[in-house]
N, C-alpha and C positions, 0 to 999 in steps of 0.2 A: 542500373536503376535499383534500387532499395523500395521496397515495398512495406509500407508501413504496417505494423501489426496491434492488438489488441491482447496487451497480456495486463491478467490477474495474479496477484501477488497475496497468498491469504498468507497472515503471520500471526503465531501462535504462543512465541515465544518473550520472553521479557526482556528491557534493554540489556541486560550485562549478555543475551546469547550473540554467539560471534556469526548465527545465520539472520538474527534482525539485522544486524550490521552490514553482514553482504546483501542481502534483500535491499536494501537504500544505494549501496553501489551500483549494485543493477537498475535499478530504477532509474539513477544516476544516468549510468551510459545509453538505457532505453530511452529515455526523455531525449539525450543528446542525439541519440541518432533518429528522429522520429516521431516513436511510436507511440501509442497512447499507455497507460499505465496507470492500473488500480486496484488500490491497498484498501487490504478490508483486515482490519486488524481483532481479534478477537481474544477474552483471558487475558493474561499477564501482558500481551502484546500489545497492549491500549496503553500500557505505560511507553509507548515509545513515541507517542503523539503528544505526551502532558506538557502544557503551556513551559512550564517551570520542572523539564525534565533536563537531563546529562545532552540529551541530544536534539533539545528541540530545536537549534540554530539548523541543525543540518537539515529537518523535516519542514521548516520557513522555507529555506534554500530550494529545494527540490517546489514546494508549490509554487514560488514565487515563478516558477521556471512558466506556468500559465499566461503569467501576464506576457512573454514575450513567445510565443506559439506552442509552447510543449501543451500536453494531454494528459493533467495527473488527477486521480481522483481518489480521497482519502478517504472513508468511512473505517471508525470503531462500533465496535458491538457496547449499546446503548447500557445497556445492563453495567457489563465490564464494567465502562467510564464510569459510571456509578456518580453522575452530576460533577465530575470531576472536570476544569477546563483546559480544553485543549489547545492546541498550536491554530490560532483561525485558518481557516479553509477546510480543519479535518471536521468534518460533521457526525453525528450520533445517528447509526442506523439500527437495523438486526437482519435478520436471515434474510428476507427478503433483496435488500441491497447485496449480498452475497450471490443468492443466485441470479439477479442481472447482472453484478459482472462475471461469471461464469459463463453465464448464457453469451454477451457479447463478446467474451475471450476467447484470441487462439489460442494461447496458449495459458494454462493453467499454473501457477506454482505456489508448492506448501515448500520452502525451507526450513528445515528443522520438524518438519511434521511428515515426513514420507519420501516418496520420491513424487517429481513434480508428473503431472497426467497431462495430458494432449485431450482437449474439448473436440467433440466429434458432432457437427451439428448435420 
């Protein structure tokens, strides 16, 4: 039996980093096996949500995964976006949306910004 988890995904880095890239793989295979998953993007990493970006079919792909059971939830840092439009479903948050999914996550992770931490509630 697989036990579904709650992990958070903060990403910090711009489309061309090869850890934004793996951050959506993972997302990828968390969504397939499960679990809920939520991207809070902030900085240069807001470009990786942009309607009319290099990858926004792959970040369609991943929300659309909602409509049929997966658990994704995208917020960019509002600011960042700077009124720029995004892929729909990714919404304009700030810190506050941050630390809810902190607080809700088992598991924490910063790719390209650290090593990933373990939420200790």
């Amino acid at each position: 039996m697989v036990v579904s988890r709650a992990v958070t995904v903060v990403l910090s880095s711009a489309t061309s980093s090869s850890a934004s890239a793996t951050a959506l793989q993972l997302a990828d295979r968390l969504l397939t096996a499960g679990h809920r998953v939520m991207v809070f993007a902030h900085g240069t990493a807001v470009d990786v949500a942009l309607d009319d970006g290099p990858i926004a079919d792959a970040v369609r792909a991943l929300l659309r995964r909602g409509v049929h059971g997966a658990t994704l939830d995208w917020v960019v840092e509002a600011g960042a976006a700077g009124g720029r439009r995004m892929v729909d479903g990714v919404i304009a948050g700030d810190d506050a949306d941050l630390w809810r999914f902190v607080r809700e996550a088992d598991t924490v992770l910063a790719p390209g910004g650290g090593q990933p931490w373990r939420v200790v509630s």
